[in-house]
C-alpha positions in Angstrom: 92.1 104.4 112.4 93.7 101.6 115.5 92.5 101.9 118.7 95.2 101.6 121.1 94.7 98.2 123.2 93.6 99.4 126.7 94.0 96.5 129.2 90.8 97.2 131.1 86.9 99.0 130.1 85.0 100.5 132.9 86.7 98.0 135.7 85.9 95.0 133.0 89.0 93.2 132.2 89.7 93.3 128.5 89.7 89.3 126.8 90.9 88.7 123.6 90.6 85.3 121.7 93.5 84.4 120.5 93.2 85.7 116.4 92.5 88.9 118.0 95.9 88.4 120.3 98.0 87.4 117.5 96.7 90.2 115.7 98.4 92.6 118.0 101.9 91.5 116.9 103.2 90.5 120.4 103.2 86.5 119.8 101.9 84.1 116.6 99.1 82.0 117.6 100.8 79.0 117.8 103.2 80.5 120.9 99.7 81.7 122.3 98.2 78.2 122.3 101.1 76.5 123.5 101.5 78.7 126.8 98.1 78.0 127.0 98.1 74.3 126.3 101.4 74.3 128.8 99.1 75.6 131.8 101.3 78.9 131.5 98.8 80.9 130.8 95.4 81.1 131.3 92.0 81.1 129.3 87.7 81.1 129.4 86.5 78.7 126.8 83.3 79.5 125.6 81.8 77.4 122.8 84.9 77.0 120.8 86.6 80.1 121.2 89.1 80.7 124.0 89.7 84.1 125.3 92.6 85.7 127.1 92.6 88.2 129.9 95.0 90.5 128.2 96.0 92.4 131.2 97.3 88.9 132.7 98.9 87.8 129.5 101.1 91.3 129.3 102.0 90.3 133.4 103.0 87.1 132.5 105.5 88.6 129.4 106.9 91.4 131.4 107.7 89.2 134.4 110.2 87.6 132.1 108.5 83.7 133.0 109.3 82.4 129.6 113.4 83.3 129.4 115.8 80.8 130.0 
């Protein structure tokens, strides 16, 4: 059984290191950590793992930043 990816839980915003991203299907982890790397996007580092705010990752897509 999938749970379906809320963006936020009880008013906490829902971050995601980047496997877990990936795993969703929307980008491969080497786009992911080359928005990030490019300042496009951003990201919490803690210890060696970097997690994304989904909710700001799915604005950044939908606004349509990364077309030419």
């Amino acid at each position: 059984m999938t749970q379906a990816l809320t963006p936020v839980i009880n008013n906490k915003p829902k971050m995601l290191t980047i496997p877990q991203l990936e795993a969703t299907g929307i980008l491969p982890g080497r786009a992911i950590r080359r928005l990030i790397s490019e300042g496009k996007i951003s990201c919490v580092t803690v210890g060696n793992r970097r997690y994304v705010n989904f909710t700001r990752f799915c604005e950044y897509l939908n606004s349509g930043a990364g077309e030419e």
